[in-house]
N, C-alpha and C positions, 0 to 999 in steps of 0.2 A: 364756452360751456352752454349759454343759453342758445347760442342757433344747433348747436348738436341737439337740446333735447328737446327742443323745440319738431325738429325735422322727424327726429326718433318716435315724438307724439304724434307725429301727422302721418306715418305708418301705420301704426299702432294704429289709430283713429280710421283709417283704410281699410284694416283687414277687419277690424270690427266691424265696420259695416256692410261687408262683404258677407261675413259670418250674421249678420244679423240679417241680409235680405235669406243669408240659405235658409235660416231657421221660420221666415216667414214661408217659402217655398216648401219645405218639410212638416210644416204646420198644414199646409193646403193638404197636403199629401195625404197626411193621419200619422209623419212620424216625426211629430214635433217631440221635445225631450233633450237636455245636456245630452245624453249617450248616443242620439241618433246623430247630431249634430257634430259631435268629435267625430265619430266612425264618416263620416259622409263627407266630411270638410278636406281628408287625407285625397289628396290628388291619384288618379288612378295607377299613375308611373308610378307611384311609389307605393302602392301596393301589391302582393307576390301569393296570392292566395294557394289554398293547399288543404287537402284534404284531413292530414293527422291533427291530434290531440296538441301541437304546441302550436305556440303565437309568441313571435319572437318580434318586439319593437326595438328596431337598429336606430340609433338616435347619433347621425354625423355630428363632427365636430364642427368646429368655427370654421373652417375653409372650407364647407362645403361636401357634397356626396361623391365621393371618388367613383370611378367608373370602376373600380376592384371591389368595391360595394357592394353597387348596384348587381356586379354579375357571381357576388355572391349570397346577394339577397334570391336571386333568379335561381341558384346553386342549391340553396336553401329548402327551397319553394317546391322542386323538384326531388328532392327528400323526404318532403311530407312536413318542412317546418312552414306554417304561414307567416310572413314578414310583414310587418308595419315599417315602410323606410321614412323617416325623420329628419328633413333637413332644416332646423331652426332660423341659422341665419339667412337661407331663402324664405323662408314662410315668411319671416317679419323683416324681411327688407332691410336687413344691421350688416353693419360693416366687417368683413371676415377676419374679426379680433376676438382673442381669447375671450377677455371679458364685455362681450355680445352677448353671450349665453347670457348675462347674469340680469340679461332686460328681458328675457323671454318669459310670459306672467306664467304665475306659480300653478293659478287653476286650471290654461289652456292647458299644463302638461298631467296636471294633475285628471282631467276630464279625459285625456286620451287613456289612460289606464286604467280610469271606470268604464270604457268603452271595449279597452281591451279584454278585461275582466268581463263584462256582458256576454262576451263570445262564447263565454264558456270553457275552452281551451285553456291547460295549463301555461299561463305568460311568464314570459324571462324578459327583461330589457336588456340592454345592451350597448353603453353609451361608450363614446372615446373624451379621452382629457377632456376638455372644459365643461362638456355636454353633460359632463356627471354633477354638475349644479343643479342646473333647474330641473334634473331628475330626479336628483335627494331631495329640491325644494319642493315637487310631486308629490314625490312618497309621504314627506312629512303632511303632508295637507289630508291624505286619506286616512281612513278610521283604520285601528290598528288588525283588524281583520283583516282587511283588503291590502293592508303592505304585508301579511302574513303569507298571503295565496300568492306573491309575486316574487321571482328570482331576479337577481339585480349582476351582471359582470360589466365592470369597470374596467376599459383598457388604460392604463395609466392613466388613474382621474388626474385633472388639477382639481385640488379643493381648497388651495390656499388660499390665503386672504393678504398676504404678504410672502413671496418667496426670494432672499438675497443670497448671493453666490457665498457658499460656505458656511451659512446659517442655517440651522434646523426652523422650516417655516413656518407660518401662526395660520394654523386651518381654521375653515368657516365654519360656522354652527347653523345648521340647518333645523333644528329643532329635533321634537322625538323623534327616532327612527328606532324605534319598540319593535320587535320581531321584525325585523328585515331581514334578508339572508343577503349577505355581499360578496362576490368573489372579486379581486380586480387580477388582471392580468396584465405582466407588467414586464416589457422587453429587458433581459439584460444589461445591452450596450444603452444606458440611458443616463446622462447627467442626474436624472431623480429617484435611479432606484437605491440609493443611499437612505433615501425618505420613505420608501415603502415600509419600514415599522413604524413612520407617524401619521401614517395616515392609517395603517390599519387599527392603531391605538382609538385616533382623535373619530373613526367612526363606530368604532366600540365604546365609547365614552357616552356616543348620542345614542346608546341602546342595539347599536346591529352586530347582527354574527357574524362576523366576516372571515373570508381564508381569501390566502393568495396563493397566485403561480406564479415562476417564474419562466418566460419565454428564451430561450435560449440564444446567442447570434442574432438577436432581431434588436432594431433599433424604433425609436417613437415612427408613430408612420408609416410603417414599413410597406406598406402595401401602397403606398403612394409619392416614392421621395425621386426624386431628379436623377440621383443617383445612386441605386438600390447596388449592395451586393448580389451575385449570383444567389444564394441560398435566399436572399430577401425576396428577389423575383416570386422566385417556385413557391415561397412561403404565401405571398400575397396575391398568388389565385390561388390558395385553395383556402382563404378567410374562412369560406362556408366548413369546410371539415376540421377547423379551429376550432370555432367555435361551436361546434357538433359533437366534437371530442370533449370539452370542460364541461356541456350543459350534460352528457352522459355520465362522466368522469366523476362530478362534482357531487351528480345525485339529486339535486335542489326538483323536488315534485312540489 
């Protein structure tokens, strides 16, 4: 336990410094500031710029940015959504485990969405399973205006805090999440959409509005598994008209 968070501190301690020489380089510049600093620190690949009114921050899961992502962040982009692509457990150098996400700090992600917000553009985020921690843990950190201006879809969060087979699980509290709007969207074929009324309960509880969908034939993943069915395939290139469909569908301005 001690050489894990020991290694985990000396990442962490890495990219701070890393972030700390950009902010002196930015300060030289004349755009020293938290918001210059989130917006500028996103690595160029992963960002998908575009001309329209939305900004769409795709936030991968624990294993990383699947290459069906990426080319429907590009899909996106080409639509007229601008994309922020997210990949946590690269950024800070963590082991590709569910509960990775829950090291990633609360303000770095919190600071990407006052950056996003700066843009001006109507922002949606858009995390998968675990990623939906230190999103909530984001949102809760900003004033409740700024989680007001921000639309939130959740593809099958985890937000447990304990999950055992057969047991209804003991979700995490994230603090206020006062005007949030949540949609999650959450595959049929899935061992936890049993749980989908406790989770939309247990983030209603901490103040948000939330509705769900349900994904028909698709399984967790789907746009990334070993062994996809045919309908998964088709389904997982066109991510980008997915999720084009719910952020129209949904209404969340």
């Amino acid at each position: 336990m001690f050489i894990t968070g020991f290694i985990t501190g000396l990442f962490l301690v890495r990219r701070r410094m890393r972030v700390g020489l950009l902010a002196i380089l930015l300060f030289m510049a004349g755009l020293a500031g938290p918001l210059g600093i989130a917006a500028a620190a996103l690595p160029d690949d992963q960002r998908y710029p575009a001309n329209g009114d939305r900004l769409l921050l795709w936030v991968s899961y624990e294993r990383g940015r699947a290459p069906a992502e990426a080319s429907g962040a590009e899909a996106l982009a080409a639509a007229g959504v601008e994309v922020w692509s997210l990949d946590p457990t690269s950024s800070y150098f963590l082991p590709q485990l569910g509960h990775s996400m829950d090291a990633v700090p609360q303000e770095d992600v919190a600071d990407w969405m006052r950056a996003a917000l700066a843009s001006g553009k109507q922002v949606t985020i858009y995390a998968v399973a675990r990623a939906a921690v230190p999103v909530l843990r984001g949102l809760a950190a900003l004033e409740p205006t700024q989680r007001a201006a921000i639309c939130v879809m959740l593809m099958y969060p985890n937000i447990y805090r304990e999950a055992e087979p057969l047991a209804e699980p003991d979700y995490l509290d994230f603090g206020s999440l006062e005007g949030m709007r949540i949609r999650i969207l959450q595959p049929r074929r899935s061992a936890a959409t049993p749980w989908l009324p406790g989770r939309v309960e247990a983030l209603e509880m901490q103040g948000a509005n939330v509705s769900s969908v349900i994904l028909e034939n698709l399984r967790e993943n789907f746009w990334a598994r070993e062994t996809p069915t045919e309908f998964e395939t088709i389904e997982g290139r066109r991510l980008d008209a997915i999720l084009l469909r719910e952020m129209e569908s949904w209404g969340c301005r």
